[in-house]
Backbone as ProteinMPNN parsed JSONL, in Angstrom:
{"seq_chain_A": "XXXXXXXXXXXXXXXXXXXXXXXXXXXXXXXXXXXXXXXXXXXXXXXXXXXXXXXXXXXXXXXXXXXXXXXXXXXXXXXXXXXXXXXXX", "coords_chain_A": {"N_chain_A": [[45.02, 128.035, 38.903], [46.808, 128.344, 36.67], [49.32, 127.418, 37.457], [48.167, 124.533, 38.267], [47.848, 124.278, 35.14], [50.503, 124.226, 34.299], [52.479, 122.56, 35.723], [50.685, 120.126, 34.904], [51.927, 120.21, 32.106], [54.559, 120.013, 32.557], [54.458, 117.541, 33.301], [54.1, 115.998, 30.606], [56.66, 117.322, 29.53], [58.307, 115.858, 31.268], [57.737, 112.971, 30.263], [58.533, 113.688, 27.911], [60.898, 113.569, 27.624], [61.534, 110.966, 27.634], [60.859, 110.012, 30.412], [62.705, 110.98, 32.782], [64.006, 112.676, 35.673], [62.884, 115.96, 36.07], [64.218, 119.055, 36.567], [62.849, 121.71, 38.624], [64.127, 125.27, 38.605], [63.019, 127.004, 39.077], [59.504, 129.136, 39.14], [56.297, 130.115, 39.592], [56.506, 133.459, 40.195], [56.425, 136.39, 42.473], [55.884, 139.815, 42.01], [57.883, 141.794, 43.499], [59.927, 139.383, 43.643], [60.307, 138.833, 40.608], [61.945, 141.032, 40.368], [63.566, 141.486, 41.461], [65.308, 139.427, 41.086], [66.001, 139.987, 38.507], [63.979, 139.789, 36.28], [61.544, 140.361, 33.46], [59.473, 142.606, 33.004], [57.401, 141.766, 32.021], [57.078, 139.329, 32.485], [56.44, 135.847, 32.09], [56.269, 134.307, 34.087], [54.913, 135.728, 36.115], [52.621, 135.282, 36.3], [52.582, 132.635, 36.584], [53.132, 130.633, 34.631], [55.693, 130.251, 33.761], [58.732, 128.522, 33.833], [62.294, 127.754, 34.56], [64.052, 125.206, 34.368], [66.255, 121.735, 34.239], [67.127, 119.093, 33.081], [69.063, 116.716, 33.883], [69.759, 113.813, 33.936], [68.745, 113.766, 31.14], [70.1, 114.896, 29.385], [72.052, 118.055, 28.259], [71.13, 121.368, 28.643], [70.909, 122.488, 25.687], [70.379, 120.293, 24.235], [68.297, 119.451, 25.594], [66.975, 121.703, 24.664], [66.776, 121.483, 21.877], [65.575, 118.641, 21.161], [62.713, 118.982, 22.549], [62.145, 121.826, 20.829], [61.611, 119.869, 18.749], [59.358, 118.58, 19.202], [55.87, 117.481, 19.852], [54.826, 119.501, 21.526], [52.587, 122.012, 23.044], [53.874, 124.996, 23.175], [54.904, 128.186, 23.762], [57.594, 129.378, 24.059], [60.821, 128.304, 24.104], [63.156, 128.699, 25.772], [66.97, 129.028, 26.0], [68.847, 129.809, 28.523], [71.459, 131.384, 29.427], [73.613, 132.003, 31.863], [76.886, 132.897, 32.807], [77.952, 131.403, 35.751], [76.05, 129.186, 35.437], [73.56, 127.426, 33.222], [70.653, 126.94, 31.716], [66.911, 125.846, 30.709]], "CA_chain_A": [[44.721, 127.381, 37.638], [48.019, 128.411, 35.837], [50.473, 126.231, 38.086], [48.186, 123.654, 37.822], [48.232, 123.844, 34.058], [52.403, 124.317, 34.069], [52.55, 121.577, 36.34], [50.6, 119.332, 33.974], [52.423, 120.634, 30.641], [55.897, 119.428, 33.062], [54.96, 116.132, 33.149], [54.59, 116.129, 29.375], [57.599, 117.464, 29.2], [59.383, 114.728, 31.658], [57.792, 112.329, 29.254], [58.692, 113.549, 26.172], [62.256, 113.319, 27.48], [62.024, 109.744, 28.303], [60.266, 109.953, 32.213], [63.909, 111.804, 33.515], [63.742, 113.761, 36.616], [62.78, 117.318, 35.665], [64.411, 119.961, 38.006], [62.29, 123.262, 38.299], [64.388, 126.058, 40.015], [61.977, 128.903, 39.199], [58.655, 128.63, 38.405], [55.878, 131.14, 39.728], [56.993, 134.804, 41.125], [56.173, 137.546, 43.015], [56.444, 141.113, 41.291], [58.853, 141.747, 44.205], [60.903, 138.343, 43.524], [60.694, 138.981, 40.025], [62.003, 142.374, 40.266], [64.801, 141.054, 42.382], [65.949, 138.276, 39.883], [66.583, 140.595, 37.042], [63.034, 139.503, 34.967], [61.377, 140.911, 32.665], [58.677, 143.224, 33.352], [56.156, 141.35, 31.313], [57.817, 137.803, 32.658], [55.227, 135.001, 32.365], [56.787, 133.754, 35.936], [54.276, 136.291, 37.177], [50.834, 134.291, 35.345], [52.154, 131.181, 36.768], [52.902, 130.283, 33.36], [56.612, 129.564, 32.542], [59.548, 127.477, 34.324], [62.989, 127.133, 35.029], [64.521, 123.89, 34.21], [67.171, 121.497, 33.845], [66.733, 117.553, 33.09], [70.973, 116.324, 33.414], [69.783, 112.556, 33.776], [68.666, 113.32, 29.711], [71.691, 115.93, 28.411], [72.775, 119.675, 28.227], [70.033, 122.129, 28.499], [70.939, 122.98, 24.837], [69.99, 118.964, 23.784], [67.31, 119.512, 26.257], [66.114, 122.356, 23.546], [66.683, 120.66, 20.512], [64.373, 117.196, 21.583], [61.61, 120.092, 22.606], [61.64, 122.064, 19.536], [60.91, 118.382, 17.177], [58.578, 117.3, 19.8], [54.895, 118.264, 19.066], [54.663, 120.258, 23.052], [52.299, 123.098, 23.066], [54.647, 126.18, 24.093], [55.065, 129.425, 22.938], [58.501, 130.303, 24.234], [61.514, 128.147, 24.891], [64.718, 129.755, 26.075], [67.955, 128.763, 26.251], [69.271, 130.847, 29.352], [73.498, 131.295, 29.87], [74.504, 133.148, 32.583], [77.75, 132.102, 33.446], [78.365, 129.787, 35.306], [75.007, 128.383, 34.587], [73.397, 127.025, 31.9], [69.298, 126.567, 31.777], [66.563, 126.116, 29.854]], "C_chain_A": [[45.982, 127.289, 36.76], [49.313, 127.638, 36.252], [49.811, 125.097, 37.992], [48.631, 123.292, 36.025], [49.768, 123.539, 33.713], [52.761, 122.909, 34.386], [52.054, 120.082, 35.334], [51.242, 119.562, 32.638], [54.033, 119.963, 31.14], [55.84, 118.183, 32.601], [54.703, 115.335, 31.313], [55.915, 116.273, 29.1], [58.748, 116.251, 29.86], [59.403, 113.351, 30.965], [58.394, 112.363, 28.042], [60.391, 113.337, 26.309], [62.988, 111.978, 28.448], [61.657, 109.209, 30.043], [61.677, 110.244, 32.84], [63.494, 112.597, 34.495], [63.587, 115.319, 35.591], [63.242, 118.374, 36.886], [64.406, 121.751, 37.76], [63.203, 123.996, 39.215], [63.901, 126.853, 39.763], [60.709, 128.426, 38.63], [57.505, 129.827, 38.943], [56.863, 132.11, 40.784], [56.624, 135.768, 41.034], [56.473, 138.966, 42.121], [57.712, 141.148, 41.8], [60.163, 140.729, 43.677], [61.317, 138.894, 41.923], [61.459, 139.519, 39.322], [63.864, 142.182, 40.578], [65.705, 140.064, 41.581], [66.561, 138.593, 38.658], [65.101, 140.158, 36.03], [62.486, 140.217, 34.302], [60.026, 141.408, 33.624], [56.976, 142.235, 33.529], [56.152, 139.38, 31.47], [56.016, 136.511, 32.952], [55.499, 134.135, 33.399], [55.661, 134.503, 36.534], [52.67, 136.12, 37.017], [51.246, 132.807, 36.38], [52.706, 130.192, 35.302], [54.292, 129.763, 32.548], [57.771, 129.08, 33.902], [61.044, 127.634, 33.885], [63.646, 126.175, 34.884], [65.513, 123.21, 33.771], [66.608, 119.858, 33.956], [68.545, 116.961, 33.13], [70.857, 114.904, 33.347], [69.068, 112.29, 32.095], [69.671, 113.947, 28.8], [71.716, 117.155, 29.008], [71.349, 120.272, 27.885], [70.007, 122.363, 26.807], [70.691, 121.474, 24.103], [68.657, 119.026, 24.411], [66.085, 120.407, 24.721], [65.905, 121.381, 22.409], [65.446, 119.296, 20.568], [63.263, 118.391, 21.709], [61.186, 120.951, 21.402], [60.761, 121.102, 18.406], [59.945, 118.139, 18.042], [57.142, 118.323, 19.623], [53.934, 118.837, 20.747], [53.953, 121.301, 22.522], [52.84, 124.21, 23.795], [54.84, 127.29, 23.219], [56.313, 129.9, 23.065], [59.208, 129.05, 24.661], [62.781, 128.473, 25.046], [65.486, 129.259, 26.654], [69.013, 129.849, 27.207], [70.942, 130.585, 29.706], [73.831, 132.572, 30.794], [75.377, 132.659, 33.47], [77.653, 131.96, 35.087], [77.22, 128.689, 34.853], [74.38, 128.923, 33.793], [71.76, 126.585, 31.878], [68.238, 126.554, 30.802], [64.581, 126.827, 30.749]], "O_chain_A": [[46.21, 126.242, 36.152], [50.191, 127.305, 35.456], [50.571, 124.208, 37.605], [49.413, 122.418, 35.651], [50.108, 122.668, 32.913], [53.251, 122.148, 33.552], [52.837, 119.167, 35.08], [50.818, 118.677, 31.896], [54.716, 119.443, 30.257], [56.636, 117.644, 31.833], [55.163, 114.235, 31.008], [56.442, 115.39, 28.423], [59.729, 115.821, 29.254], [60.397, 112.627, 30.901], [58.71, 111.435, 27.298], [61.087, 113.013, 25.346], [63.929, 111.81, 29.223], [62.135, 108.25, 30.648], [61.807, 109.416, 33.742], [62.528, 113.312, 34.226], [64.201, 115.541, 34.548], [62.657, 118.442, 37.967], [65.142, 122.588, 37.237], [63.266, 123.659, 40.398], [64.341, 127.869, 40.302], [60.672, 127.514, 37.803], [58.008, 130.887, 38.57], [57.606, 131.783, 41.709], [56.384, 136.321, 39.961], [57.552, 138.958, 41.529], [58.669, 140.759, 41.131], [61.244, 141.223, 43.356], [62.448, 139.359, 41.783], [61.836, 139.177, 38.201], [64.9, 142.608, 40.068], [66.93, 140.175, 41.642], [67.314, 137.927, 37.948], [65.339, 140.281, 34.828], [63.047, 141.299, 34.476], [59.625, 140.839, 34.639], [56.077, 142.07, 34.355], [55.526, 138.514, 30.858], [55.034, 136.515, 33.694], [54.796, 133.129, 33.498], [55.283, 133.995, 37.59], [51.769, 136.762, 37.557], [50.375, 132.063, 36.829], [52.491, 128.98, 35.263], [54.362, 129.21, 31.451], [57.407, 129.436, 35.023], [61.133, 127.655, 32.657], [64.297, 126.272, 35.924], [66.03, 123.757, 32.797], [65.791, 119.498, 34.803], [69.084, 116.897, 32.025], [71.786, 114.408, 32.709], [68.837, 111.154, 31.68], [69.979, 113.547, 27.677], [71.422, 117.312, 30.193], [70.577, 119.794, 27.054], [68.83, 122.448, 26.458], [70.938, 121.685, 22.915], [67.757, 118.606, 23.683], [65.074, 120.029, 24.128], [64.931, 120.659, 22.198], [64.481, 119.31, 19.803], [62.929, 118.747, 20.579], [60.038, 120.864, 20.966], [59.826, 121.332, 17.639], [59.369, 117.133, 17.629], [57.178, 119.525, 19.357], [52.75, 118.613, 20.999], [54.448, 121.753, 21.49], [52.414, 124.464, 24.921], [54.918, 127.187, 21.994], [56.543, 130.866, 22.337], [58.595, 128.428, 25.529], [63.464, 128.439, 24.023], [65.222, 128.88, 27.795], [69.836, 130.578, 26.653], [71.394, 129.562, 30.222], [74.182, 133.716, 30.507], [75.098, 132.142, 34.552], [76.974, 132.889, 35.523], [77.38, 127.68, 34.166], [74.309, 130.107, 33.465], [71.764, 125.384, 32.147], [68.498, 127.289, 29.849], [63.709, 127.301, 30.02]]}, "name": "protein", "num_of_chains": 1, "seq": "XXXXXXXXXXXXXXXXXXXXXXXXXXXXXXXXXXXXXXXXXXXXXXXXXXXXXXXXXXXXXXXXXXXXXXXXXXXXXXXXXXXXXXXXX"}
């Protein structure tokens, strides 16, 4: 139920930034995986529930935020992730 909902809340989101590819590299995980990745204990990766993402055919993950904050998306959390060398949101 929770990947479908993510899954539909994506393509909101590939809309709201113009129908751009959306490119998930994380999206549900395993305790194990999560454990392994560095996440958080309490990581909503492990509901199904949060994502990964980079759109580069609309800007910089950090333009990516900014359009998402003004836009009227139901989300509770979005995070601007830097760990060199990448850059995600």
């Amino acid at each position: 139920h929770n990947l479908r909902r993510l899954a539909e809340f994506f393509e909101q989101v590939r809309h709201a930034l113009g129908d751009v590819p959306v490119l998930i590299s994380s999206g549900y995980r395993c305790p194990r995986l999560n454990q392994l990745v560095g996440g958080q204990p309490d990581s909503a990766h492990l509901q199904g529930l949060a994502a990964d993402f980079k759109a580069p055919a609309y800007g910089t993950p950090c333009e990516i935020c900014q359009h998402l904050v003004g836009s009227a998306l139901p989300f509770d959390q979005l995070i601007l992730e830097r760990i060199a060398p990448a850059i995600w949101v």
